[in-house]
C-alpha positions, -999 to +999 in steps of 0.1 A: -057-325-249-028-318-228-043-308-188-024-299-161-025-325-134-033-298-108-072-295-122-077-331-112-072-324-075-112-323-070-132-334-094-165-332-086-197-356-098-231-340-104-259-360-083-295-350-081-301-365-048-295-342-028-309-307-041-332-303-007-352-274-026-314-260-042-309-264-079-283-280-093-270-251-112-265-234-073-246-264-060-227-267-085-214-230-083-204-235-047-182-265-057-167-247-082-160-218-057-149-244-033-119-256-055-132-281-079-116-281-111-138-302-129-174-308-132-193-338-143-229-332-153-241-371-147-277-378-157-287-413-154-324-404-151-334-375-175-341-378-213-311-368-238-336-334-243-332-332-202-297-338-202-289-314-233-313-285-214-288-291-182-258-295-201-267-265-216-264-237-182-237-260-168-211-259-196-211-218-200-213-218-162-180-236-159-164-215-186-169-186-168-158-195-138-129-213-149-136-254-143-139-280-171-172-295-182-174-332-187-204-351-200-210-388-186-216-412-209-230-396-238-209-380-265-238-362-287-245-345-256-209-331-253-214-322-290-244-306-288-234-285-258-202-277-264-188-294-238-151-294-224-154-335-226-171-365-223-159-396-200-173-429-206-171-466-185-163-498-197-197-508-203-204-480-223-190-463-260-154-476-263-129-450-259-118-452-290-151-442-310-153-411-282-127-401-295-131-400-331-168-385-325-151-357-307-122-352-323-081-345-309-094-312-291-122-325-267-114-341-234-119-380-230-122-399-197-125-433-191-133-453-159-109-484-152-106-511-125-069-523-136-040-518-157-046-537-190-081-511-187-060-484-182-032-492-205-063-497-231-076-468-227-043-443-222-035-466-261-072-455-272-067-414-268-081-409-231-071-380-219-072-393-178-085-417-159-109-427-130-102-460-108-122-475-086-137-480-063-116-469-041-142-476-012-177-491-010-200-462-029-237-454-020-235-438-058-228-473-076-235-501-050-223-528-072-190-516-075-163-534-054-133-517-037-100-521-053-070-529-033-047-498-030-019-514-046-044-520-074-046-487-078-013-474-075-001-500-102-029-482-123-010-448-116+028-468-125+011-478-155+001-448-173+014-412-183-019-394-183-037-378-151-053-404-130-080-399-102-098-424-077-134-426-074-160-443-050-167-438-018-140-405-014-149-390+017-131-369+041-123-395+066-112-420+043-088-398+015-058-403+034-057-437+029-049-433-007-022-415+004+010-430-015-014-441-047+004-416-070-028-401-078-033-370-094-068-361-072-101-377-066-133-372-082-165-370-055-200-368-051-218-370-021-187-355+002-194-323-019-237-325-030-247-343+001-231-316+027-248-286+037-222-266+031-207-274-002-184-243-010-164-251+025-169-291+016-152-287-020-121-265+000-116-288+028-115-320+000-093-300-021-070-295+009-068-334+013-064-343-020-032-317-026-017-336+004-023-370-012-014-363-049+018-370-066 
């Protein structure tokens, strides 16, 4: 599927951790409100009927307000839901199966940590990609940084959207600042703030003034 580059700007990453007595569904509409573009329902913890019964508000709820719904890791989910995409790691389904389960209309993503990944995966039918990390992450602790010029030969290397993930706070965005990114997906610097509509504008802000 052909995206405009400017929906990557924010790109934001569901994460139940920080709900303090909110749902999800409610956070989720303030980011959205906010600027984000795109939403990720990630679930490591539920069952698939958990993660269909989420998938299953947040996917109408980003059609109507006009963001993308993307399913992590778990294509019958995006089938089942109706979901914009899916957008699976290198650990999980190959991007080339995702794919052909979901057909040339669906969105794929597919998280990379350098260019023969990336070259991969643009060859396979994703649709855009997440590097990282781009910093240390409380989200994925095992993940190590990547080097910026890691990442911006990620960005030289491919023709589809690109977005950095890890770590992405609002302290620490302008660094990627000459990466040729397209935007940056987040988590906590949107759900862990108590104020997430005015978190998602003030990231979105940052990330127009350190995309390509």
């Amino acid at each position: 599927m052909e995206l405009k580059r400017d929906i990557f700007r924010l790109y934001a990453v569901t994460d139940r951790a920080w709900l303090n007595g909110r749902s999800l569904e409610e956070q989720v509409t303030d980011a959205i409100a906010g600027g984000a573009g795109i939403v990720q329902l990630r679930e490591k913890a539920l069952d698939d009927a958990g993660f269909l019964a989420e998938a299953q508000w947040l996917v109408p709820l980003c059609r109507k307000l006009g963001a993308i719904s993307i399913i992590n890791d778990n294509v019958e989910i995006a089938l089942a839901s109706d979901a914009d995409g899916v957008h699976v790691g290198q650990e999980d389904m190959a991007a080339v199966n995702a794919r052909a389960a979901l057909g040339p209309a669906k969105i794929v993503g597919v998280s990379v940590h350098n260019v023969d990944e990336a070259l991969a995966a643009q060859a396979a039918g994703a649709d855009y990609l997440g590097v990282g990390a781009a910093f240390a992450s409380h989200t994925k602790s095992e993940a190590k940084p990547l080097s910026k010029e890691t990442i911006r030969a990620v960005t030289e290397a491919v023709h589809i959207p690109v977005v950095a993930i890890g770590g992405i706070t609002e302290d620490n965005i302008s660094e990627l600042s000459g990466c040729g990114l397209d935007g940056v997906a987040v988590v906590s610097a949107l759900f862990a703030q108590p104020d997430i509509k005015a978190a998602a504008a003030r990231m979105l802000a940052l990330s127009k003034k350190i995309a390509r």
